[in-house]
Structure formats: structure tokens, C-alpha cells
C-alpha positions in Angstrom: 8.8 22.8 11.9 7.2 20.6 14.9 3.8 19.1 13.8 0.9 19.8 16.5 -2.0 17.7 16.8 -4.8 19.7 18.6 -7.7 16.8 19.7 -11.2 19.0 19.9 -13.2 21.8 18.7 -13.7 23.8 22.3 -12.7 27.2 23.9 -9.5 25.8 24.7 -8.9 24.0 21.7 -9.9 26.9 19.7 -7.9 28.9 21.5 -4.7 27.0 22.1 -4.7 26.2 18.4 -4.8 29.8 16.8 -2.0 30.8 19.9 0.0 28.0 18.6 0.0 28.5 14.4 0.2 32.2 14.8 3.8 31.3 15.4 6.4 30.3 12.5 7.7 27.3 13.9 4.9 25.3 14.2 2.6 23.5 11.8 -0.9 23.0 13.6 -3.7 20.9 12.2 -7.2 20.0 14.4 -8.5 16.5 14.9 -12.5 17.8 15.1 -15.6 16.0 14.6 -17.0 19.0 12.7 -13.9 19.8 10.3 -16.4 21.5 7.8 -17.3 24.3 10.3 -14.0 25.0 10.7 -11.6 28.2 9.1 -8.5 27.7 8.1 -7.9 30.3 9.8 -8.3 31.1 13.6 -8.3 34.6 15.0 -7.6 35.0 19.3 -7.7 38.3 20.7 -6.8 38.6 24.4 -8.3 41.1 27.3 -5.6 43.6 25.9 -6.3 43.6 22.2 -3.2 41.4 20.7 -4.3 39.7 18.2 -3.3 36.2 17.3 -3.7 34.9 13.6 -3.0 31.1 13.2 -3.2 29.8 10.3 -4.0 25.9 10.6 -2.0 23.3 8.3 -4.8 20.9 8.9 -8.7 20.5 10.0 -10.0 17.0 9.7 -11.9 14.4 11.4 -9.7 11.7 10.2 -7.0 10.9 13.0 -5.1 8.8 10.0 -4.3 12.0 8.2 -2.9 14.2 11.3 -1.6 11.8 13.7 1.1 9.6 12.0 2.9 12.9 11.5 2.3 14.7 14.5 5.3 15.5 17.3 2.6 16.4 19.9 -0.6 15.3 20.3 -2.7 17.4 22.8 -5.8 16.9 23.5 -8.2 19.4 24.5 -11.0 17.7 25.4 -13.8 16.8 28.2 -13.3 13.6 30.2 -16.0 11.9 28.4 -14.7 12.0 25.5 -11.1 11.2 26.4 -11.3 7.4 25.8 -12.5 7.3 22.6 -10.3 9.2 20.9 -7.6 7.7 23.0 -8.9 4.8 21.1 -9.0 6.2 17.5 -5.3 7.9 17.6 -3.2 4.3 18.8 -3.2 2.8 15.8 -1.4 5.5 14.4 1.5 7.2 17.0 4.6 6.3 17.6 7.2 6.1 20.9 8.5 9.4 19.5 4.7 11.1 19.7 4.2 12.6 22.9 0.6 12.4 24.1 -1.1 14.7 26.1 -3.8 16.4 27.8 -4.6 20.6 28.3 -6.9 19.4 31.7 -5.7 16.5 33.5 -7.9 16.4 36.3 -10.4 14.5 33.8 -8.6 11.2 34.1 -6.4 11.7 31.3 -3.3 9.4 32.7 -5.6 6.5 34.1 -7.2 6.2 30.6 -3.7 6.5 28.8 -2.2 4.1 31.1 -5.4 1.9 30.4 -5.6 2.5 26.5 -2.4 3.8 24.9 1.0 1.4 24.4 3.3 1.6 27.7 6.1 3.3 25.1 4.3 6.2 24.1 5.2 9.4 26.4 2.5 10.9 28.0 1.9 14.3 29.5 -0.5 16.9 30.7 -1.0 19.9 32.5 -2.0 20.4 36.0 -3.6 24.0 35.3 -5.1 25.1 31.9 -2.7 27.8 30.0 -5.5 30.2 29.1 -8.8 31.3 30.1 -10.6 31.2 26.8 -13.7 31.1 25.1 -15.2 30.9 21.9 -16.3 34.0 20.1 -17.7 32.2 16.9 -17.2 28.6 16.7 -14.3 27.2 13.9 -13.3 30.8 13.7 -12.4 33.1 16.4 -12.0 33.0 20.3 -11.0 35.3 23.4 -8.0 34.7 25.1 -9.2 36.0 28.2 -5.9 35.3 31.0 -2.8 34.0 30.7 -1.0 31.7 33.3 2.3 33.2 34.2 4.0 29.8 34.7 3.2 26.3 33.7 3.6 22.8 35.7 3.6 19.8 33.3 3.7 15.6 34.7 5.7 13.4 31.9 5.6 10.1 32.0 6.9 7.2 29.9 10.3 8.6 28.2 13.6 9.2 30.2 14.2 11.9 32.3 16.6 13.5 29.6 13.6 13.6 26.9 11.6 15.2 29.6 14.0 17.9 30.0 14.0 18.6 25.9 10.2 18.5 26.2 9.7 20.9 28.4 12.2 23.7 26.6 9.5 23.0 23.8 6.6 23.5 25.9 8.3 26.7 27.5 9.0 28.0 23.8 5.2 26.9 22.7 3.8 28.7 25.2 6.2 31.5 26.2 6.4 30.9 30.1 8.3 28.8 32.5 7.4 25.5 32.8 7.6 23.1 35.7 8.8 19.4 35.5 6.6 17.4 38.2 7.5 14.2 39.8 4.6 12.5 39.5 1.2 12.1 37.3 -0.9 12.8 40.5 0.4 16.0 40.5 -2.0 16.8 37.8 -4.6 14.3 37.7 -5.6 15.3 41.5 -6.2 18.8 41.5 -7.7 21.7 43.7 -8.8 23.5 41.1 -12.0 23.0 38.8 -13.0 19.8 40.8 -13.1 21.2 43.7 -13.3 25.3 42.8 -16.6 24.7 40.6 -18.5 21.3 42.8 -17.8 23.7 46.0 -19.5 26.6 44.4 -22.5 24.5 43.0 -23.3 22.6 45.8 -23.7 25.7 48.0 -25.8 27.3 45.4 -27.8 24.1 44.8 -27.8 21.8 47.5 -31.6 22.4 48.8 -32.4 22.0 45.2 -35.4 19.8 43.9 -37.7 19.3 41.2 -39.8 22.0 40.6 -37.9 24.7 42.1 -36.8 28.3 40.4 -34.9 31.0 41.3 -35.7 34.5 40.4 -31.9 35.3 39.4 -29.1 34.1 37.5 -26.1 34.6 39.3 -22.7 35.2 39.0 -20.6 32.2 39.3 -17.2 33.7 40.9 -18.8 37.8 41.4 -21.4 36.6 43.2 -19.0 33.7 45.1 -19.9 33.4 48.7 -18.9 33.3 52.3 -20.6 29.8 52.6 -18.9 28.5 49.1 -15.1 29.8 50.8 -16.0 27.7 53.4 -16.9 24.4 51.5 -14.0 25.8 49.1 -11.5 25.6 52.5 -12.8 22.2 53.8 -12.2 20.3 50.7 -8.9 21.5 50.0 -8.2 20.6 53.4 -9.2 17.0 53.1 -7.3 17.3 49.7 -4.3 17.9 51.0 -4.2 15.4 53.8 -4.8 13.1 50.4 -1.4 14.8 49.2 0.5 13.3 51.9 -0.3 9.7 51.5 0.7 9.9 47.7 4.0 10.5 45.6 3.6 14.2 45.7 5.8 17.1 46.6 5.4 18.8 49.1 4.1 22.2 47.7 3.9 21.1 44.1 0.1 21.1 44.6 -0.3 24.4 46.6 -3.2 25.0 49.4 -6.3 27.2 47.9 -5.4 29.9 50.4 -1.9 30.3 49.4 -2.6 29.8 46.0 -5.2 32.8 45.9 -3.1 34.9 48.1 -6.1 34.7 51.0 -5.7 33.5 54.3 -9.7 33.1 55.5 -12.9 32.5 54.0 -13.6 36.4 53.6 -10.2 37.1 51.8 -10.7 33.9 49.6 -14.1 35.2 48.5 -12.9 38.9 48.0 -10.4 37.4 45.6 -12.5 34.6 43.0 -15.0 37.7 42.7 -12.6 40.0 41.5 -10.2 37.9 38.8 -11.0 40.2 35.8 -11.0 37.0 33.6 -14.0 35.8 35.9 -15.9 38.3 36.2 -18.8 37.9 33.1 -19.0 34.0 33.6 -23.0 33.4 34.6 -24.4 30.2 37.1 -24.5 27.2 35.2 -28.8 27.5 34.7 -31.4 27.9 32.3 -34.6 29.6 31.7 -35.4 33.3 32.2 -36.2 35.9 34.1 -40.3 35.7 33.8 -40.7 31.8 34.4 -37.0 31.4 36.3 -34.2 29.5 36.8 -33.0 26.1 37.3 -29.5 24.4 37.4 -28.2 23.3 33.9 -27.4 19.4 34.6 -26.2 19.5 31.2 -23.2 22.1 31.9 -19.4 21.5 32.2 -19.9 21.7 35.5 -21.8 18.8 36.1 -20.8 16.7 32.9 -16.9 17.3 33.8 -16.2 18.3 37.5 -18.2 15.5 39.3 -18.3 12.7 37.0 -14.5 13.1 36.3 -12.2 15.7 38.1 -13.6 14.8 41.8 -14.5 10.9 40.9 -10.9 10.6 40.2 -9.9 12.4 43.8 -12.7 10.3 45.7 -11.5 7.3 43.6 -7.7 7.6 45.1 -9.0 8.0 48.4 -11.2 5.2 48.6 -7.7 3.3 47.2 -6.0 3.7 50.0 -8.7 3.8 52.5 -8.5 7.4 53.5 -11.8 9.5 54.4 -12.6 12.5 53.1 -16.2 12.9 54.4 -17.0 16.9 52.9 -15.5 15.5 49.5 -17.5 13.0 49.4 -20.9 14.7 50.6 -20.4 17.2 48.5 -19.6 14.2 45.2 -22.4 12.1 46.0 -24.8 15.3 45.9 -23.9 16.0 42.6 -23.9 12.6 41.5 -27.7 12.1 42.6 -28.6 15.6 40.8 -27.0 14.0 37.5 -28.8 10.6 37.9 -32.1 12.2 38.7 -32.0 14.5 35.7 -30.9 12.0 33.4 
């Protein structure tokens, strides 16, 4: 049996979590801050009705009783909260516990290079395995789209444990998995950082205090023509990035090719009719007698400017390269946190 550590209590960790212990090989416990809320049992049902019933070995928030044993750690967690339990799992792993992240674009690898022992092999994903979400929290969650393949960085072991590591990934997760050359490869990314700061600055960006919209849109049915655009730009200043870094060519495709598109009209068409994307509401609160506002306390905000593009603009401004919509569109967001704070 391979011990799994799984580092947080959200969809993906839910969701990841009752995937993984619904399968005999694999004894999964839950590092969680809130272990009594938690089943020992969690149920995932995906957009097709299979049903997934993992039963957990372990729920606890005591990272001395899951750790020391664990073959994989994976955290599923927001980038805030990265560092801290980064903090709370080294005294207890060791070089044969591989470390990871489910998002990488959260600044997973500059924290582990920062925080964990240079012998303990690292890893993460460059896009999420699932689209989930909780049903009831500690219990149940929807498995709502599956990745057909999977592209993994791993760092800090030889290339012949990486090999062996990502079988077991392919076996965990029943889908091909891609070895990457490099840990930029997944901790710069065109997808949430730029996919969800793109969308919300064109919905938001003549925002201020005060101000309330009669609606709640959509986030991806609703997308539109002017979010493509931004969409577009960034992923072109992104990829210029690419060029100046140890990346593949191709190992981080272009947005267009990526969504099968090839303008801002085709690109748009396609995020507004993923299946999986369909129900997902605008990041706001209130209702529809006193209106709307933008929910500073979302994901979206909390994660995608703070983390996912801070770590793109942070490379850039490395190396001296200018990515002038990137940035417009960070430092935007980065005011509408500060101001709401």
C-alpha cells in the first residue's frame, strides 16, 4: 500500500482524496484544520454519475501523525497557506517523501526551495486533474471534468526516480502523465492567473466604491469579446516570457491552441460552452434588490493576483523583461485588494 498525505480541506482536496481511497492500493489520510468535520468517508460523483467511495485511513490536524509515514505528500491548498504548512510538515519527512503541490502556479516551488531541505523531492502539477467542488463539506464533492492527460515538474531526486514517480502518478490518476524539464513549467502558467485576472479586470476595471450592478453574471457563459482580447494579449506577453526561460518549446501551449480557437470570437465561443463551466457565477455579493459588487474576498482575488500572476510579473521583472498588459492588468487588481482591505 502507498501512504497519501492529502494537505487541505477544499474542492480539490476533497475531491482528489475520495478519487484516491476509493482505490485498493492506496491508504489516504487528510492533514485539515477542521479534522472533526470530517467523514471517514468521502463520496465523489462525476457529471456522468460514477460514483467514487474513498474510505480515508486518516483525518487529523496533527502533521506528526500523517506525515512521518506518508510516500506522497500533496498539497491541495491556496498559496496563502502554502508556507505555513510547508513549515509544520519538515520536521517530519524524509528524502524518500515526495512533496508536492495539485496548483503550482501559487508559488509552490519558490516556497519549497525557500522552506523545505534541498533532499526532499518536490513536485507539482502544471494543470489541476479535476474540476471539483464541494457538495457538503468533510463529506461529499462533484467531480465535475476530468483532464485527459497530466504534465508534472520534479525536482530534487534523479531522473531515474522521476521516471518511477510518474508510473505512480499515471496509475493514481489513470491518465498519461508528462515529465517536464523544468519547475517553470508549472509555476508560470496561462491558465488561472491569467484565464480568471483577464476575465475580472474586464468585468471590473471601471469599478469603484459605491457602485452595483443589477446582475450576477456568468463567469465563463457570459465570457466576452473584450475578456478574449485581454485573454490573447497576456498570453502573448506570456509567451515571449517563455522564451527567455528554461522551457520547452510547446510544453506551455499558447491559449489559442490550447482551446482549439484561433481569434477572440472562437476563443470566447469556446470558455462559454465547457460543460464543467457552465454553472460557475461572477465572483460578487449581494442580491438582486440592492445589487452587486465584486467579492474581494474570492479565490479569484485572494489566489490569482496575489500569487499565480505575482509570481509571472515577479520572473519578469527578474530578468528585466516588459510585460506592460500583465502588469496593468496585476497592479489593478492589486489596488482593488489593498483598498478593500
Amino acid at each position: 500500500m502507498t501512504n497519501i498525505c492529502i494537505c487541505g480541506g477544499g474542492s480539490l482536496g476533497h475531491t482528489i482524496a475520495g478519487f484516491i481511497a476509493s482505490k485498493k492500493d492506496y491508504n489516504v489520510s487528510v492533514l485539515t484544520r477542521n479534522p472533526e468535520k470530517w467523514s471517514q468517508v468521502i463520496d465523489v460523483t462525476d457529471l456522468e454519475g460514477h460514483h467514487y467511495h474513498g474510505e480515508l485511513f486518516c483525518v487529523t490536524d496533527s502533521p506528526s501523525i500523517v506525515v512521518p509515514n506518508a510516500e506522497i505528500v500533496l498539497l491541495c491548498l491556496p498559496g496563502f497557506a502554502i508556507k505555513d504548512v510547508l513549515q509544520q510538515i519538515t520536521p517530519y519527512l524524509s528524502t524518500t517523501t515526495f512533496v508536492g503541490t495539485v496548483v503550482s502556479s501559487t508559488g509552490f516551488f519558490f516556497m519549497a526551495d525557500q522552506f523545505l531541505p534541498i533532499d526532499i523531492p518536490i513536485f507539482g502539477f502544471q494543470r489541476v486533474p479535476f474540476i471539483a467542488r464541494i457538495k457538503k463539506y468533510g463529506n461529499s464533492a462533484s467531480l465535475l471534468g476530468y483532464k485527459p492527460s497530466l504534465s508534472v515538474a520534479i525536482e530534487n531526486t534523479s531522473n531515474d526516480k522521476k521516471r518511477e514517480f510518474v508510473s505512480l502518478l499515471e496509475h493514481i490518476f489513470q491518465v498519461p502523465v508528462k515529465l517536464l524539464n523544468s519547475h517553470y513549467e508549472v509555476s508560470l502558467t496561462n491558465s488561472n492567473p491569467l484565464l480568471h485576472t483577464s476575465r475580472i479586470y474586464t468585468l471590473w476595471k471601471n469599478w469603484k466604491p459605491g457602485i452595483k450592478y443589477k446582475n450576477c453574471p456568468f463567469f465563463y457563459a457570459d465570457w466576452t469579446i473584450d475578456a478574449a482580447h485581454c485573454y490573447i494579449e497576456m498570453d502573448r506577453e506570456f509567451q515571449a516570457l517563455l522564451k527567455l526561460l528554461p522551457v520547452a518549446d510547446g510544453a506551455i501551449p499558447n491559449i489559442l491552441d490550447y482551446y482549439e480557437s484561433h481569434d477572440e470570437q472562437s476563443l470566447r465561443d469556446k470558455l462559454a460552452s465547457i460543460p464543467a463551466f457552465k454553472n460557475i457565477m461572477a465572483p460578487m455579493i449581494g442580491n438582486e434588490n440592492d445589487g452587486y459588487e465584486p467579492d474581494f474576498n474570492s479565490r479569484y482575488f485572494t489566489e490569482d493576483f496575489p500569487y499565480g500572476l505575482f509570481s509571472i510579473v515577479k520572473v519578469a521583472r527578474e530578468i528585466n523583461f516588459k510585460t506592460p498588459i500583465i502588469d496593468e492588468v496585476y497592479q489593478w487588481g492589486m489596488a482593488m485588494i489593498a483598498q478593500r482591505q
